[in-house]
N, CA and C of each residue as an Amber inpcrd file, in Angstrom:
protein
   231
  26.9830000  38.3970000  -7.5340000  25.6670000  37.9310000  -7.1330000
  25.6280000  37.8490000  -5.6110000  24.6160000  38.8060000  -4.7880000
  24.3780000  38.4750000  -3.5140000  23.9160000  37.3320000  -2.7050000
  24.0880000  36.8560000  -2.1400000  23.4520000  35.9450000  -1.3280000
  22.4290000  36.3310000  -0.2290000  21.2410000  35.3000000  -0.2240000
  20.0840000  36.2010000   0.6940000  20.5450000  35.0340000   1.5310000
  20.6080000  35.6700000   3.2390000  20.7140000  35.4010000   4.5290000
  19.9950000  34.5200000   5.3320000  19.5120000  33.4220000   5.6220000
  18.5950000  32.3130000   5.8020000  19.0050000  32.1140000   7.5700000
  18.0840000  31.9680000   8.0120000  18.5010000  31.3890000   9.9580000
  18.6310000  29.9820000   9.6800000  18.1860000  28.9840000   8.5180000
  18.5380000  27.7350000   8.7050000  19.2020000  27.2520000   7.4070000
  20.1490000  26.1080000   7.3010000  20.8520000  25.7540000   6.1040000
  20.2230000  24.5020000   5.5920000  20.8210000  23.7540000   4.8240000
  20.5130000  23.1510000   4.0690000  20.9200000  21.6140000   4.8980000
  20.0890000  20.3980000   5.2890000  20.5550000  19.8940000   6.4900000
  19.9180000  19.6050000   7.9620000  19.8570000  20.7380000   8.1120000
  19.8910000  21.0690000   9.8490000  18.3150000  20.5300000  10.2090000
  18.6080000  20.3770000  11.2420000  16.8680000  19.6680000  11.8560000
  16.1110000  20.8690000  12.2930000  14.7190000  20.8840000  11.9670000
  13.9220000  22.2950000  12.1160000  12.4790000  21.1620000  12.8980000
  12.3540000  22.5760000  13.0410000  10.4150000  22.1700000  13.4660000
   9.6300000  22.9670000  13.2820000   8.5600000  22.7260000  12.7520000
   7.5500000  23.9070000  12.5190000   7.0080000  23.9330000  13.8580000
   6.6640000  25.8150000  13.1990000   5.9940000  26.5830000  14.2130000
   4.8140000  27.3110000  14.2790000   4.1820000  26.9620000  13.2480000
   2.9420000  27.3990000  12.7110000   2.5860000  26.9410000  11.2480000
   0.6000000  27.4290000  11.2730000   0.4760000  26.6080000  10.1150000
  -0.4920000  24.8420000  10.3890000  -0.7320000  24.3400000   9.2400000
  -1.1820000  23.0460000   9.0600000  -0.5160000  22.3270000  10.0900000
   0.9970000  22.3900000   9.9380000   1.7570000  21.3350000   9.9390000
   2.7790000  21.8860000  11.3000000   1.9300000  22.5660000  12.5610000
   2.6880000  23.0330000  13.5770000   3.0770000  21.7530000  14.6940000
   4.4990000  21.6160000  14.6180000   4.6590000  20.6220000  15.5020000
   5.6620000  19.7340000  14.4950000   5.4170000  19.4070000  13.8860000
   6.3100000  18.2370000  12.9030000   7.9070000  18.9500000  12.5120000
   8.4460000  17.8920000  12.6690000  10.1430000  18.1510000  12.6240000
  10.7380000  17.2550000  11.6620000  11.6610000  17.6200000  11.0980000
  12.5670000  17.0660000  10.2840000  13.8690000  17.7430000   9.6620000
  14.2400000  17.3220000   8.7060000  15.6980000  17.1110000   7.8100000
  15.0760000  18.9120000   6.6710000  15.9970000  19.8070000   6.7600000
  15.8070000  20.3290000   5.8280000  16.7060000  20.0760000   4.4280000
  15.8970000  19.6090000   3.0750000  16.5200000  19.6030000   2.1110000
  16.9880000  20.0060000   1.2120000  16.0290000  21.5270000   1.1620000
  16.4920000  22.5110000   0.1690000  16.0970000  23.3300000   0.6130000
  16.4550000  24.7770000   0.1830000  16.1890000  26.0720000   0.7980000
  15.8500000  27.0800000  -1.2300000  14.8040000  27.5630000  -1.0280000
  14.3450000  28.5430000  -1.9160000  14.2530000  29.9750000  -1.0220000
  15.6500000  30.7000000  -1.1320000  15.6640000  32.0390000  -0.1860000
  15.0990000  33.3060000  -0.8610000  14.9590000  33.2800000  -2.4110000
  14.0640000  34.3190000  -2.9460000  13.0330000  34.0990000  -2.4760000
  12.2880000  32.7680000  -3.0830000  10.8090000  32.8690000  -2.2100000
  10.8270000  32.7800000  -1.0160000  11.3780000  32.4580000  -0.4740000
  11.4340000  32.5100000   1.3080000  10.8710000  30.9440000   1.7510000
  11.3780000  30.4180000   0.9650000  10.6930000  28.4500000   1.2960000
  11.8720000  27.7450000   1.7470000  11.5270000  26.5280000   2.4910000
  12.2310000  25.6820000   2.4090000  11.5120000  24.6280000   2.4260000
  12.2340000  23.1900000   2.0180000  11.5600000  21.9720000   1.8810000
  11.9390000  21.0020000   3.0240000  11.1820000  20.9700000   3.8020000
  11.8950000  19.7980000   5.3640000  10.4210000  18.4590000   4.4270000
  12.0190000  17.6520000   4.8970000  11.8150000  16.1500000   4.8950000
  10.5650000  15.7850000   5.6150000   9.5480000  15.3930000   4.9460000
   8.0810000  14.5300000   5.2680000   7.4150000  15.2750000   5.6520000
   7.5880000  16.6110000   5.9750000   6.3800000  17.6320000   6.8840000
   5.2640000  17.9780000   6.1200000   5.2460000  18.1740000   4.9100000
   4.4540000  18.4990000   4.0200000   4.6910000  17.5520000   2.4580000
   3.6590000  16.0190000   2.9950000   3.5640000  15.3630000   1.7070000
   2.3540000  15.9550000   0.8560000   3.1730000  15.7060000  -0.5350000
   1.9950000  16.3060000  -1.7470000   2.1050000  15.4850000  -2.5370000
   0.7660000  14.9580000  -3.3720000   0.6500000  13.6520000  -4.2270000
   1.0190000  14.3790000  -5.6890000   1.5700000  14.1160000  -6.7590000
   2.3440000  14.2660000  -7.7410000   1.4870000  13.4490000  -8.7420000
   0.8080000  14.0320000 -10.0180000   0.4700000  12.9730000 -10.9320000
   1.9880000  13.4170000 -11.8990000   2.6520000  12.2580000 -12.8020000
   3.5930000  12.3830000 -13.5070000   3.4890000  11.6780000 -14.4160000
   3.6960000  12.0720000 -15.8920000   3.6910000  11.3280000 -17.2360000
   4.6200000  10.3620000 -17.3670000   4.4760000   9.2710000 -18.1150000
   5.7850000   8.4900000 -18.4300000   7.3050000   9.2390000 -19.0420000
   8.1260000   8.5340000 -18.0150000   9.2630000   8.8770000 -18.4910000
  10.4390000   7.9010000 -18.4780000  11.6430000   8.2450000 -18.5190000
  12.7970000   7.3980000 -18.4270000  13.0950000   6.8970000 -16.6770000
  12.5550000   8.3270000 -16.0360000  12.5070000   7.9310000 -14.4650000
  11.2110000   7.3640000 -14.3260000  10.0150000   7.3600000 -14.1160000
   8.8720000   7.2390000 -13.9810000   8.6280000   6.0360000 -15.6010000
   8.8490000   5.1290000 -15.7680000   8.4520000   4.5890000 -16.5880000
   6.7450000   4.2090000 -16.6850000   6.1950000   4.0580000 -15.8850000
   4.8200000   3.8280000 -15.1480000   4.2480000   5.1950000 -15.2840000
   4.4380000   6.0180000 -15.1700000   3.7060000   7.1770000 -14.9410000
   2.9630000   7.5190000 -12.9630000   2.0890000   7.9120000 -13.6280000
   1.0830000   7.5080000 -12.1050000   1.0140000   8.9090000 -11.4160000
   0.8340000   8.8290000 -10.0600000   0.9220000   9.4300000  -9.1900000
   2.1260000   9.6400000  -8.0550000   2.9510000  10.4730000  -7.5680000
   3.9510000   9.8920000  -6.7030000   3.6830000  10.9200000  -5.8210000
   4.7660000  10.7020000  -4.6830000   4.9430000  11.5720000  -3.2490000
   5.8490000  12.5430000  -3.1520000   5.8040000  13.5990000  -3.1500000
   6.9840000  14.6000000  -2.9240000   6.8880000  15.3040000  -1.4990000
   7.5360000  15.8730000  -1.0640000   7.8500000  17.0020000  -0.2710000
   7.1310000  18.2360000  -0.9060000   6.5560000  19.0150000   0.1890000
   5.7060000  20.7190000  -0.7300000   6.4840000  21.1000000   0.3700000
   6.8510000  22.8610000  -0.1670000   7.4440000  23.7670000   0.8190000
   6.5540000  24.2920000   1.8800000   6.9680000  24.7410000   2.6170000
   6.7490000  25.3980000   4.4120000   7.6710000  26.9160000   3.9590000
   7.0480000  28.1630000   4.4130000   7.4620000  29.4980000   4.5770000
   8.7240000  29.3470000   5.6110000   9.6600000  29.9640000   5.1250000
  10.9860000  30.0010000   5.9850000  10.7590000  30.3090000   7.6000000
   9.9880000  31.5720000   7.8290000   9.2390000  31.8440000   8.8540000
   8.8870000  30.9450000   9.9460000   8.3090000  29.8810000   9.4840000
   7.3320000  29.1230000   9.9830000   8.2460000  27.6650000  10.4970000
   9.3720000  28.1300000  10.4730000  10.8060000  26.7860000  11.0420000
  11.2310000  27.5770000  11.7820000  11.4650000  26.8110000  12.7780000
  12.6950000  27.0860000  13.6650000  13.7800000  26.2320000  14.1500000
  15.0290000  26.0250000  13.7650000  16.0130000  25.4320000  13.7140000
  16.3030000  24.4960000  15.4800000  16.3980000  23.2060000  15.5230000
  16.2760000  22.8650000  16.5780000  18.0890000  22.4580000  17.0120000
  17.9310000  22.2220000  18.2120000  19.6280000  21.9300000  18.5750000
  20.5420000  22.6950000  17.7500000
């Protein structure tokens, strides 16, 4: 199985560079390199409705992280 080639890892502090959300920096937490995404910490909050569960006993609405195009980071320090 190949591995696809990413300019930033999993970790590293980025900042966007275009887009909604040009300017905001953070923690990257996961990397999706087929789709070409990654998920940085707080840059892109998205509201979540979720059914009851064993985690979510309440159900409701919650906060996640939405992805940013790999593109659109650039790895800082």
């Amino acid at each position: 199985m190949s591995r696809i080639k990413t300019h930033v890892n999993k970790g590293d502090q980025v900042q966007v560079i275009a887009g909604n959300h040009k300017g905001k920096t953070g923690q990257v937490t996961s990397i999706n390199a087929v789709k070409g995404q990654v998920i940085v910490d707080g840059v892109r909050p998205l509201k979540k409705a979720v059914k009851r569960s064993e985690k979510h006993p309440d159900g409701g609405i919650i906060n996640i992280d939405g992805p940013v195009h790999i593109s659109n980071v650039k790895k800082l320090g």
